[in-house]
KEVEXZA-578859 format. One line per field, with one value per residue (C-alpha): residue number from 1; residue in three letters; z negated, x negated, y. Coordinates in nm, 4 decimals. Each point is the difference from the previous one (the first is absolute). Example, Ala and Ser with C-alpha at 12.3 -4.5 7.8 and 13.67 -1.06 7.14 Angstrom:
// KEVEXZA-578859
pos = [1/2]
code = [ALA/SER]
zz = [-0.7800/0.0660]
xx = [-1.2300/-0.1370]
yy = [-0.4500/0.3440]
This chain:
// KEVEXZA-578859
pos = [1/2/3/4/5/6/7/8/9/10/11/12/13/14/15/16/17/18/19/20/21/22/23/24/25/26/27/28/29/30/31/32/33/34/35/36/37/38/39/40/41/42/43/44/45/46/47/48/49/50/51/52/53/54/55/56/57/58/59/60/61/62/63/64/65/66/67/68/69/70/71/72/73/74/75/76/77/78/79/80/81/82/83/84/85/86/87/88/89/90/91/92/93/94/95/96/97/98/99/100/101/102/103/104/105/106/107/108/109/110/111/112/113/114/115/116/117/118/119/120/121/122/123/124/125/126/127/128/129/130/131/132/133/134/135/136/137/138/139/140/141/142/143/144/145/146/147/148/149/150/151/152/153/154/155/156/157/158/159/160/161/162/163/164/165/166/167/168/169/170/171/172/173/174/175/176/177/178/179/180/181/182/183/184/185/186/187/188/189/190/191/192/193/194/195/196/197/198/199/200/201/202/203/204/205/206/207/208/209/210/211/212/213/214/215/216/217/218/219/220/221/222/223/224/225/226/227/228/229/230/231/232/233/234/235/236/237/238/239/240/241/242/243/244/245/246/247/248/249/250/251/252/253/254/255/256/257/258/259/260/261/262/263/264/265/266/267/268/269/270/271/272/273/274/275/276/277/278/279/280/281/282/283/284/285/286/287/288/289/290/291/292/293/294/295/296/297/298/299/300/301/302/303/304/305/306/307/308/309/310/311/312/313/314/315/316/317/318/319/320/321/322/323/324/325/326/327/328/329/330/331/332/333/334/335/336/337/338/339/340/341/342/343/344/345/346/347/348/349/350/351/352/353/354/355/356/357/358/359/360/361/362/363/364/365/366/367/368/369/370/371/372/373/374/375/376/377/378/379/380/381/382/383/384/385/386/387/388/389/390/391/392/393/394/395/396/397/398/399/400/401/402/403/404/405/406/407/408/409/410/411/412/413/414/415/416/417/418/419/420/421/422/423/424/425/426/427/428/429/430/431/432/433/434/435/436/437/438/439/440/441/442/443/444/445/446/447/448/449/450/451/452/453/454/455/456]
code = [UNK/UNK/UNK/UNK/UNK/UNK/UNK/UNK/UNK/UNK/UNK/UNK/UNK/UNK/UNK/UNK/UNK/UNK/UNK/UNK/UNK/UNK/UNK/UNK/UNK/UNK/UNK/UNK/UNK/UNK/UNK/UNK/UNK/UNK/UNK/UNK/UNK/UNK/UNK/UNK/UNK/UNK/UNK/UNK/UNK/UNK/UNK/UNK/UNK/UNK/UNK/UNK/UNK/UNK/UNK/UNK/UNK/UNK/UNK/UNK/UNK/UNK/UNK/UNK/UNK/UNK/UNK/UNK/UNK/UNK/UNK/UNK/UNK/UNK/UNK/UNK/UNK/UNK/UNK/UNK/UNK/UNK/UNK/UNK/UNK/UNK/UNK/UNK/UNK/UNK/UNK/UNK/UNK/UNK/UNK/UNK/UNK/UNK/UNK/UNK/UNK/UNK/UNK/UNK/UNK/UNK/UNK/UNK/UNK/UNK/UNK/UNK/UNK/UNK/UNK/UNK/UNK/UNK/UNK/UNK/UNK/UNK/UNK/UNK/UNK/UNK/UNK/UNK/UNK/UNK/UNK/UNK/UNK/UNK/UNK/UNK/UNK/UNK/UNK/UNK/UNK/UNK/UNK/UNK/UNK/UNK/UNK/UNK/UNK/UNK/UNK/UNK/UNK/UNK/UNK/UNK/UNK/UNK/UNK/UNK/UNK/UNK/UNK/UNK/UNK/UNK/UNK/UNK/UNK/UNK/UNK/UNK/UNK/UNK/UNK/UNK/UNK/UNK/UNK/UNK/UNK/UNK/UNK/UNK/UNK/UNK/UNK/UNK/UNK/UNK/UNK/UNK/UNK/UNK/UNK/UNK/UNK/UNK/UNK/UNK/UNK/UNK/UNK/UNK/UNK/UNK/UNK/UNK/UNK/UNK/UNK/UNK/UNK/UNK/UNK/UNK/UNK/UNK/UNK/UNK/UNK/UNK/UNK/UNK/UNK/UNK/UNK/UNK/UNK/UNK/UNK/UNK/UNK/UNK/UNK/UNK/UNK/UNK/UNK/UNK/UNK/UNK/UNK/UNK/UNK/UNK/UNK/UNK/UNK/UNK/UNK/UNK/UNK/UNK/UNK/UNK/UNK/UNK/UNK/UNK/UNK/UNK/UNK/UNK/UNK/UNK/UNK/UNK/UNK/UNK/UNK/UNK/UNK/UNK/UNK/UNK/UNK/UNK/UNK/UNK/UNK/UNK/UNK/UNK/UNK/UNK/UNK/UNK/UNK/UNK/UNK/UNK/UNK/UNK/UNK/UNK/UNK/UNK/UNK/UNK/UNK/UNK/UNK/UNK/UNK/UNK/UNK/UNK/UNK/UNK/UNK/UNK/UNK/UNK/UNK/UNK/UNK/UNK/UNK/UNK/UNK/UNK/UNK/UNK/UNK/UNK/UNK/UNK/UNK/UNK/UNK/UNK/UNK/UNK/UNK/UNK/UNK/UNK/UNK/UNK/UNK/UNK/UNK/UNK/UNK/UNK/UNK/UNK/UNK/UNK/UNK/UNK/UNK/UNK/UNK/UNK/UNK/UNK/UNK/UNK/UNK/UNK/UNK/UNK/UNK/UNK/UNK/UNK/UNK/UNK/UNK/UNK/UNK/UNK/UNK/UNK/UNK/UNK/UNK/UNK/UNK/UNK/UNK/UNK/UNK/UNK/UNK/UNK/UNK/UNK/UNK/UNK/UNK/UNK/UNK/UNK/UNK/UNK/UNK/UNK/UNK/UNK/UNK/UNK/UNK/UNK/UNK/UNK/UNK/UNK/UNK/UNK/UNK/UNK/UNK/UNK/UNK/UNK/UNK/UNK/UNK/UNK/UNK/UNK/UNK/UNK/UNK/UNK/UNK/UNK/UNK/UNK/UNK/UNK/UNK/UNK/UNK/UNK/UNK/UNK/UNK/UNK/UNK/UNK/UNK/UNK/UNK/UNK/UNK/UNK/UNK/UNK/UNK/UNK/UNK/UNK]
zz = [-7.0721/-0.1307/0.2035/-0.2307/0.0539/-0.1586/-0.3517/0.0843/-0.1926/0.1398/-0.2475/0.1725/0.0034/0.1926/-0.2633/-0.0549/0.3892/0.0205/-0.2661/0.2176/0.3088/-0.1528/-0.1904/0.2882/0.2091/-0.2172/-0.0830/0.1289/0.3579/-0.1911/-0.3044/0.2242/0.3760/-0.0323/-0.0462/0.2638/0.2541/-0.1000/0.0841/0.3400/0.0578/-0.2317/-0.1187/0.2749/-0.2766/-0.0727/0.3382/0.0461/-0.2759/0.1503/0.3219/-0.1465/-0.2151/0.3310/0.1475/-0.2913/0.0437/0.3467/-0.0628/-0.2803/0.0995/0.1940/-0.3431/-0.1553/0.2411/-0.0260/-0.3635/0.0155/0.2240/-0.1277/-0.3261/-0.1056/-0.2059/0.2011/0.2095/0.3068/-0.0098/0.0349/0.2501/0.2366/-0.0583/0.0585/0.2940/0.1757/-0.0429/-0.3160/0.1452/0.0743/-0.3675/-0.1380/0.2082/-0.1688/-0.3600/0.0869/0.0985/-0.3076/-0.2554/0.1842/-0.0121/-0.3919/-0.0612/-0.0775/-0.3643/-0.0849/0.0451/-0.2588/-0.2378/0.1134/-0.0404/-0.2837/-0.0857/0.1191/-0.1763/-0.3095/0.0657/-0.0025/-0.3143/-0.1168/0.2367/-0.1931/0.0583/0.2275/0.3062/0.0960/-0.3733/-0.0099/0.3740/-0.1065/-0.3129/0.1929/0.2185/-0.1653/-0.3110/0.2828/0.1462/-0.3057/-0.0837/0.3948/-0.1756/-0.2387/0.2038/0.2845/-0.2216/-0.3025/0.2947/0.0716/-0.3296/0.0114/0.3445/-0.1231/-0.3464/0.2031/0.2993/-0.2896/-0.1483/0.3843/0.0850/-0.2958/0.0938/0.3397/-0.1028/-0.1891/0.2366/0.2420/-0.2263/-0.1334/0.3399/0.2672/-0.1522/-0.0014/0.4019/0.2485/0.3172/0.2140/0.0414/0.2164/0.3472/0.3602/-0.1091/-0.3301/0.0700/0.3126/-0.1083/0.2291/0.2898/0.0508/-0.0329/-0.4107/-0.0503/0.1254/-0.1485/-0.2765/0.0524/0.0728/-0.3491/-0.1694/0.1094/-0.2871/-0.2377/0.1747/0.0391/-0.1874/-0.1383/0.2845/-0.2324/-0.2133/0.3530/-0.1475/-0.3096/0.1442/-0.1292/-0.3759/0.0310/-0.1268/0.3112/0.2872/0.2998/-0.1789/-0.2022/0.2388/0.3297/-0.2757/-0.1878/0.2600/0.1801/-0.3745/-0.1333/0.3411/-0.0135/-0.3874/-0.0287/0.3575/-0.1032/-0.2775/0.1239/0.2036/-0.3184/-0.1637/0.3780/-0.0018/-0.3447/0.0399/0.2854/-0.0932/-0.3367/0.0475/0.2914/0.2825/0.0048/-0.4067/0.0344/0.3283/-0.0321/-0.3952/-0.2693/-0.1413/-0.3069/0.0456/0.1386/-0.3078/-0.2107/0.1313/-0.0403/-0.2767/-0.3742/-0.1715/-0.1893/0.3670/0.2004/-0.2704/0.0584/0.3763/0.0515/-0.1927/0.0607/0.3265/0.1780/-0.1667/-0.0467/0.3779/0.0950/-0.3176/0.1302/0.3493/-0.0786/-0.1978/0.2474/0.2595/-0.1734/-0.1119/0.4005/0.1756/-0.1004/0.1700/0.3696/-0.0609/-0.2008/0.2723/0.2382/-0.2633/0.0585/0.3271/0.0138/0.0995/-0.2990/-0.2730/-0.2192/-0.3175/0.0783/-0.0369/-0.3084/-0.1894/-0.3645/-0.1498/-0.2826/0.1178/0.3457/0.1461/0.1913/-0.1328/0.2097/0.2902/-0.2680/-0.0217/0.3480/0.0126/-0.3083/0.1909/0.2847/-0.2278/-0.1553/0.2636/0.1066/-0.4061/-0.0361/0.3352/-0.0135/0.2749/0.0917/-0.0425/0.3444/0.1556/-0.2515/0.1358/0.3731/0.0156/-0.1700/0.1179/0.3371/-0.0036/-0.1835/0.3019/0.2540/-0.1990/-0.0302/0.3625/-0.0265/-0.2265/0.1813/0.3174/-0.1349/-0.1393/0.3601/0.0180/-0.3086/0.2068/0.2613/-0.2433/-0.3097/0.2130/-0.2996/-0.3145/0.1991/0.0380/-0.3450/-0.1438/-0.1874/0.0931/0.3923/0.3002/0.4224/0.1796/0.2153/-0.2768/-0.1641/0.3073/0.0563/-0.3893/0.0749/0.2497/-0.1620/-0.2777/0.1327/0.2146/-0.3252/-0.2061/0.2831/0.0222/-0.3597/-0.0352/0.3214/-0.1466/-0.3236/0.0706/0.2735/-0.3105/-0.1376/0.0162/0.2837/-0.2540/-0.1283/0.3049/0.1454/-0.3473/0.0595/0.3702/-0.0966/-0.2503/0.2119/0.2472/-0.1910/-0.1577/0.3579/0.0641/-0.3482/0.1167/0.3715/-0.1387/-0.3257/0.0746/0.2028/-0.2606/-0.2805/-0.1939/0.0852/-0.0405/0.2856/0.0860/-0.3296/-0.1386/-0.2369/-0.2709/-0.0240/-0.2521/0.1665/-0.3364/-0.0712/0.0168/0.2475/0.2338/0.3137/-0.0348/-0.3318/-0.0010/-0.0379/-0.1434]
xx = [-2.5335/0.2728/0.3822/0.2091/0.2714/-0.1492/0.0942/0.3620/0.1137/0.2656/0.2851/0.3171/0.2906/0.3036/0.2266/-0.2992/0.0229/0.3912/-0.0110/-0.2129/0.2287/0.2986/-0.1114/-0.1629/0.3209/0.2175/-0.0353/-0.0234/0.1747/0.3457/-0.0133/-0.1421/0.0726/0.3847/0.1550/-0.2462/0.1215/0.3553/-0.0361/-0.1040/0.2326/0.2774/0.1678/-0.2014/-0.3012/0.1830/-0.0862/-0.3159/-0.1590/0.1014/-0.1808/-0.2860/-0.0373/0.0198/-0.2398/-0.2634/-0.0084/-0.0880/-0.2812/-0.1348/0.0154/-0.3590/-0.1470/0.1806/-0.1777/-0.3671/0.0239/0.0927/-0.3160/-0.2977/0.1648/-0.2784/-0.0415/0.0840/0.2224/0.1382/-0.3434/-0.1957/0.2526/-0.0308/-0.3557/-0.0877/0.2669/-0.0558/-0.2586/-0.1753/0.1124/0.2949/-0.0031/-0.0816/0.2491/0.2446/-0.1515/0.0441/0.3294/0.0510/-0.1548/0.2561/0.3146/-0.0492/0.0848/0.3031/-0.1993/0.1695/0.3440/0.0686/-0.1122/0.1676/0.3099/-0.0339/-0.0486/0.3266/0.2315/-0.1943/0.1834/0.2792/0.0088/-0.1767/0.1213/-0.2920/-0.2477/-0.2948/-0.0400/-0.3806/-0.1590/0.1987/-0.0683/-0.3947/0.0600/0.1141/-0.2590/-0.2777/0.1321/-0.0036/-0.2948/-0.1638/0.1735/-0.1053/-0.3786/0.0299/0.0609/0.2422/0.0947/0.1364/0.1468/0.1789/0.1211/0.1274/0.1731/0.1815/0.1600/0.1401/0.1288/0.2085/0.1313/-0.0035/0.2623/0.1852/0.0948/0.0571/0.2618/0.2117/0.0101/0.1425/0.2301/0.1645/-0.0285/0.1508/0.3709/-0.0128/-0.0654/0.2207/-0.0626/0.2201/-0.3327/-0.1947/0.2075/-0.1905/0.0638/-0.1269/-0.2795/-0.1735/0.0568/-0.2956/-0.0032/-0.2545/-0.2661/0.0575/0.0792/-0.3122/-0.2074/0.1728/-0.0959/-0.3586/-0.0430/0.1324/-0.2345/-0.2109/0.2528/0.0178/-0.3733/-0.2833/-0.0116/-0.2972/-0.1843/-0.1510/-0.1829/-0.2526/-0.0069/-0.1212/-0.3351/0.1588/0.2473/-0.0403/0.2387/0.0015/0.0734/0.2983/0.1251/-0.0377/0.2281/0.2442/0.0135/0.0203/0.2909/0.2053/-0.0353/0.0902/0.2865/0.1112/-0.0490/0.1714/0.3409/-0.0406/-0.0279/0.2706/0.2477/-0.1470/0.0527/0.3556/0.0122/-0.1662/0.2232/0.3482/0.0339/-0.0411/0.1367/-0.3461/-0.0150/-0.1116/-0.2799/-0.1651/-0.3657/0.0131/-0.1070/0.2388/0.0763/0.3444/0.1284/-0.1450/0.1353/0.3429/0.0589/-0.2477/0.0736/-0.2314/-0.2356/0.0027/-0.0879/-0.2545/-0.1308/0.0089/-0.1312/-0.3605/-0.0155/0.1605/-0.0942/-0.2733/-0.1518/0.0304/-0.1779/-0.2869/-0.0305/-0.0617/-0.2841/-0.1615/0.0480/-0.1229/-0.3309/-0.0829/-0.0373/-0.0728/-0.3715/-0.0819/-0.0517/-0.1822/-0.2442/-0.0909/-0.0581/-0.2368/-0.1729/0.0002/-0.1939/0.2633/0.0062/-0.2501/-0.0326/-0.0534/0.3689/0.1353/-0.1736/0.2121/-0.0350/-0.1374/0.1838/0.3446/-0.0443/0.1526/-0.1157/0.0461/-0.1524/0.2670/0.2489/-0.0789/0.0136/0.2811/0.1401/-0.1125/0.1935/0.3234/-0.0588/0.0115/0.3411/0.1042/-0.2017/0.0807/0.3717/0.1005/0.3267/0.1079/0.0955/-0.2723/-0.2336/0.2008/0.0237/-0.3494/-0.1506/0.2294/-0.0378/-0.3820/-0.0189/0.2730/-0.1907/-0.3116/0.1331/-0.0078/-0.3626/-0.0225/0.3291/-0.2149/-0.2653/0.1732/0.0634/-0.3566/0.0267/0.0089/-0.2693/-0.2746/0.1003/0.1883/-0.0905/0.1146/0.3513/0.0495/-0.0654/0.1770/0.3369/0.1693/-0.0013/0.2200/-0.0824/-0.2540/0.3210/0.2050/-0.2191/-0.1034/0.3891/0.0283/-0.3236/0.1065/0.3703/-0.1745/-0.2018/0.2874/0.1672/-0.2610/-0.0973/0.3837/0.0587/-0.3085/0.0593/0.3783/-0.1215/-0.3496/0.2176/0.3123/-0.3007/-0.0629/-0.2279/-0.2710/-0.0346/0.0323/-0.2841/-0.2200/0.1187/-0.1342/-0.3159/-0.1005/0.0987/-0.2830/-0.2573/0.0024/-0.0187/-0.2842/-0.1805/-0.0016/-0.0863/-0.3380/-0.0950/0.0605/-0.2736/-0.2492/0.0994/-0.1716/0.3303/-0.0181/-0.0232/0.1584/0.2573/0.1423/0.2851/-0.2831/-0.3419/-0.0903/0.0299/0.0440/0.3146/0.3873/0.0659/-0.2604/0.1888/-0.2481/0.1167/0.3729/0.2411/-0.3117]
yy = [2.2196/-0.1923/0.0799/0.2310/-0.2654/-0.2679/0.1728/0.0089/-0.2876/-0.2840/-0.0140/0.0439/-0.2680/0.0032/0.1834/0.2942/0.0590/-0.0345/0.2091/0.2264/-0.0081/0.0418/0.3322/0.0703/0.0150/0.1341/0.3443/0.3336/-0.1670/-0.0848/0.3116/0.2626/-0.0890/-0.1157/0.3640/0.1123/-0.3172/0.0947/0.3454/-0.1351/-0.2801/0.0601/-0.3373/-0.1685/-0.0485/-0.3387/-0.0977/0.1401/-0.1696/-0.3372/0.0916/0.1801/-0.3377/-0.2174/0.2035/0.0315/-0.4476/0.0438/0.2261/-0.1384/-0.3804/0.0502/0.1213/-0.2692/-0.2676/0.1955/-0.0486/-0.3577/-0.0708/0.2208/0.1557/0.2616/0.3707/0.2813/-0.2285/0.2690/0.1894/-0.3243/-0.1965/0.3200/0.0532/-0.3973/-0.0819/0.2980/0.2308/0.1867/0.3558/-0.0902/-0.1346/0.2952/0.2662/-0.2371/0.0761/0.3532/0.0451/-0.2256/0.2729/0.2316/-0.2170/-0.0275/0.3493/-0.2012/-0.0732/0.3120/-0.0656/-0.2807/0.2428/0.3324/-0.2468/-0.1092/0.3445/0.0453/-0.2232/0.1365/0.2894/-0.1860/-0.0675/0.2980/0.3426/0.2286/-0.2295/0.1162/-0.1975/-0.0108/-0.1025/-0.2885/-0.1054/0.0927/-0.2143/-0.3386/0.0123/0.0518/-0.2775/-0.2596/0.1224/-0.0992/-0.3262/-0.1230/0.1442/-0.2914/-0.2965/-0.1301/-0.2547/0.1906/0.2245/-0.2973/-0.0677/0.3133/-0.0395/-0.3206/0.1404/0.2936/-0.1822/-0.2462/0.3322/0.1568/-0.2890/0.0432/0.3503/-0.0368/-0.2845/0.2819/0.1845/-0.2392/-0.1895/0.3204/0.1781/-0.2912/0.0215/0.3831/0.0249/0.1661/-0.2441/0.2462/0.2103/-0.2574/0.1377/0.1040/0.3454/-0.0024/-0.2988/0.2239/0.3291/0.1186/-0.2439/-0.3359/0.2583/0.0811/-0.3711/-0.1313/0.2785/-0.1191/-0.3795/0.1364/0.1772/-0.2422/-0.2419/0.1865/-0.1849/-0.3215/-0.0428/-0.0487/-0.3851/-0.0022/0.2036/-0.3214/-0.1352/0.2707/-0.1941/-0.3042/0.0115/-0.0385/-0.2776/-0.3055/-0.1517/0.2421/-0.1983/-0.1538/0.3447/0.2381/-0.0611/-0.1739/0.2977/0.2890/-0.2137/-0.0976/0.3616/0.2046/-0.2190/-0.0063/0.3748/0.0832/-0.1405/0.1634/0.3427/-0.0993/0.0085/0.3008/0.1661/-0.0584/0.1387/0.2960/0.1217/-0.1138/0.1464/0.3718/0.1707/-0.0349/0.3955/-0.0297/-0.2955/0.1156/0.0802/-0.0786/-0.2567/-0.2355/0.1610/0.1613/-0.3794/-0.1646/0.2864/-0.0663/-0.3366/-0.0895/0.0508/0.2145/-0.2787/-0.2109/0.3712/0.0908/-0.4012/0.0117/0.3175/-0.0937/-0.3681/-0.0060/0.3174/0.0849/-0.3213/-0.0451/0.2222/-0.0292/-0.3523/0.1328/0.2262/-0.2466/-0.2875/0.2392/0.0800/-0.3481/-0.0857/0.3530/0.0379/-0.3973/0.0914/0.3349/-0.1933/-0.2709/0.2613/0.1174/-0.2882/0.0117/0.3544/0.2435/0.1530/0.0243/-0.3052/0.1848/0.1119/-0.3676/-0.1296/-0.2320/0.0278/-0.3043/-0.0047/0.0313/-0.1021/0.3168/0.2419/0.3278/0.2474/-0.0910/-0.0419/0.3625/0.1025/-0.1521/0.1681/0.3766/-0.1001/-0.0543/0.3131/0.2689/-0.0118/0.0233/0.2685/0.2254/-0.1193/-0.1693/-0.1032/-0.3827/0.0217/0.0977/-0.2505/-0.2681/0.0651/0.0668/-0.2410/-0.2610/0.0599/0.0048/-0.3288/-0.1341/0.1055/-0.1151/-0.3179/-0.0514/-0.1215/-0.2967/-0.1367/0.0263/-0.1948/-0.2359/-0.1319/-0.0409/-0.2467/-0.3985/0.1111/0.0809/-0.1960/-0.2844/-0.2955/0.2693/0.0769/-0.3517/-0.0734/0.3071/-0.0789/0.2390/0.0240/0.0189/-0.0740/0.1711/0.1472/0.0444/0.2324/0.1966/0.0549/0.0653/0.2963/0.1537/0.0634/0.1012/0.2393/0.1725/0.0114/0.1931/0.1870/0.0956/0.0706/0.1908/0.2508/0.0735/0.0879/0.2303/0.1490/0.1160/0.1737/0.3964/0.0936/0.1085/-0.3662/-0.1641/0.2286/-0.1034/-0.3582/-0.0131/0.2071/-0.2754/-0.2690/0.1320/0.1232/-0.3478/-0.2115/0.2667/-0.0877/-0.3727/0.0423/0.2421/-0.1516/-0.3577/-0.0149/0.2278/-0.1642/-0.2796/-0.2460/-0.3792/-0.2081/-0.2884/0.0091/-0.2521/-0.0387/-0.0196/0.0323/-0.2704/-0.3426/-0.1379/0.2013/-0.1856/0.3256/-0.1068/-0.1343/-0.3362/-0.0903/0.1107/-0.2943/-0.1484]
């Protein structure tokens, strides 16, 4: 039986997967997280999206490197089911389908500045309605979802630049003080810098998209280290904005619209509001669900699941019942009305602590692919990167304790009960499952994935 992952179909350049990372990144971090950062940092958000920014390149050079040297579909699944072990592979993929209750929140944003525009209009319908319109469009093909992605990144841009050019003259720089910057200590700020690592993250996201690009080892480290950059600075000037307009007290925990209200004129609000805040976090979701499906189907492959579950539809190369799964997991906090804040927390902090795992293995990387790591492009020391691991890994670790532990006991309790029950899953049904032995980065030898034939 043929791998499902032979249909997926290699037609990604560098500008379809900037494309990819830049909607990727920004989105719900920057629309919905800055009111909530601010409410936890005051005019320290400035600051704290600097740092979060420094510390997203530290943990994201390792993926950055894997990619470079064995880029593949499903990158984080595969590079923590090959370099370390398939269960361990596999807990990741779990606390992954956890983390990405996040789905939810681009939409329940964009939901939000809607209502914005439009007070009467209902919140959930339209959050339903986003989801499911890009649910379908990722149905038809990653590459017309990347068509997509780029239009509405150009007009994403666009918006974002109004904001800043009429915003920057408007600010009152007298608000970035101690007392105002740290209104609740070093702990809110680096809660703060830990949540908004939400916003300053995700350009590692097209390392799963390996398996489609037509130059991976190339595209992918330069494009997770040019976006996380780009976009970082850039959140950097809409930070300042957002907080030195309005008095701090009027902006905590809320979108951007009263700041864009307030310095905008009408036609440039109306035009910010849809293609910059709105379009942010549209390209997001769509972004998100043109790469989220990629691991889940490999460890189809590899027998944890059933394979039925990850056929990839011939004709458009996707794979639609995970799309679908995927597009379930989006929906439940819409439809039982969760709070941004707890949407965020949670699933950020799962996918930190997640995280934890690939960064691991990708220390394992030079001993058992020593000739690929020398040949990768992208590629630092064998000391550097253990030093650049094991800061990374005290940083997610970090991050992701200090935001599961701002959640409500209830949640934490459901957080930690999943967390188990899925270590327990691996530990018993690893070894009564059909799984794959000795796996490989793919199974056919004649594929450009196959570690043999890569830089071939």
């Amino acid at each position: 039986m043929a791998s499902q992952e032979s249909n997926l179909k290699k037609v990604l350049g560098l500008g379809d997967v900037m494309g990819i990372a830049v909607g990727q990144i920004i989105g719900a971090g920057v629309m919905a997280l800055t009111g909530v950062a601010i409410g936890m940092t005051g005019s320290g958000i400035t600051l704290a999206f600097i740092l979060s920014s420094v510390f997203t390149i530290i943990t994201i050079l390792p993926i950055a490197i894997m990619g470079s040297a064995i880029p593949t579909t499903g990158g984080l699944y595969r590079y923590s089911s090959r370099l370390l072990s398939s269960k361990v592979g596999f807990f990741w993929m779990l606390l992954f389908i956890l983390g990405n209750l996040t789905i939810a929140m681009y939409a329940i944003s964009f939901a939000q500045y809607m209502q914005g525009l439009v007070p009467s209009i209902p919140m959930t319908p339209i959050a339903f309605g986003l989801l499911t319109i890009f649910y379908l469009s990722n149905i038809v093909g990653v590459k017309f979802a990347a068509i997509v992605e780029k239009v509405m990144v150009i007009v994403l841009f666009l918006g974002l630049a109004v904001f800043i050019i009429w915003g920057f003259p408007e600010v009152n720089y007298s608000v970035f003080n101690a007392k105002e910057m740290f209104p609740h200590g070093a702990g809110g700020f680096f809660t703060a810098v830990a949540l908004l690592s939400f916003a300053t993250g995700g350009a590692q996201v097209i390392a799963e998209l390996g398996g489609e690009m037509k130059r991976p080892g190339r595209d992918i480290p330069l494009t997770i280290i040019v976006t996380t950059i780009g976009v970082g600075i850039l959140y950097a000037f809409m930070a300042t904005i957002a907080v030195g307009i309005l008095p701090i007290s009027d902006v905590a925990n809320k979108p951007l619209t009263d700041v864009a209200r307030t310095i905008l004129p009408h036609p440039l609000f109306i035009f910010f509001m849809i293609g910059g805040a709105m379009f942010a976090l549209a390209t997001t979701l769509n972004a998100t669900l043109s790469w989220i499906t990629k691991g889940i189907l490999i460890s189809c492959e590899d027998g944890w699941l059933p394979k039925s579950l990850g056929k990839v539809n011939k004709k458009f190369g996707t794979p639609h019942w995970l799309l679908t799964v995927f597009y379930v997991v989006g929906l439940i906090p819409i439809l039982t009305g969760l709070s941004l804040e707890t949407i965020s927390a949670l699933g950020t902090g799962v996918l930190l602590v997640a995280n934890v795992i690939p960064i691991i293995a990708s220390s394992q990387l030079p001993k058992k692919y020593p000739e690929l790591y020398m040949k990768a492009p992208f590629k630092l020391s064998k000391t550097a990167l253990n030093i650049v691991v094991v800061l990374a890994v005290i940083l997610l670790a970090v991050q992701g304790y200090l935001l599961l532990s701002s959640l409500s006991y209830k949640f934490m309790i459901g957080a930690g009960i999943y967390m188990v029950a899925a270590a327990l899953y691996v530990i018993i049904f690893g070894n009564r499952l059909n799984i794959k032995k000795n796996l490989s980065f793919a199974e056919d030898p004649d594929s450009p994935q196959h570690p043999t034939n890569i830089g071939a």
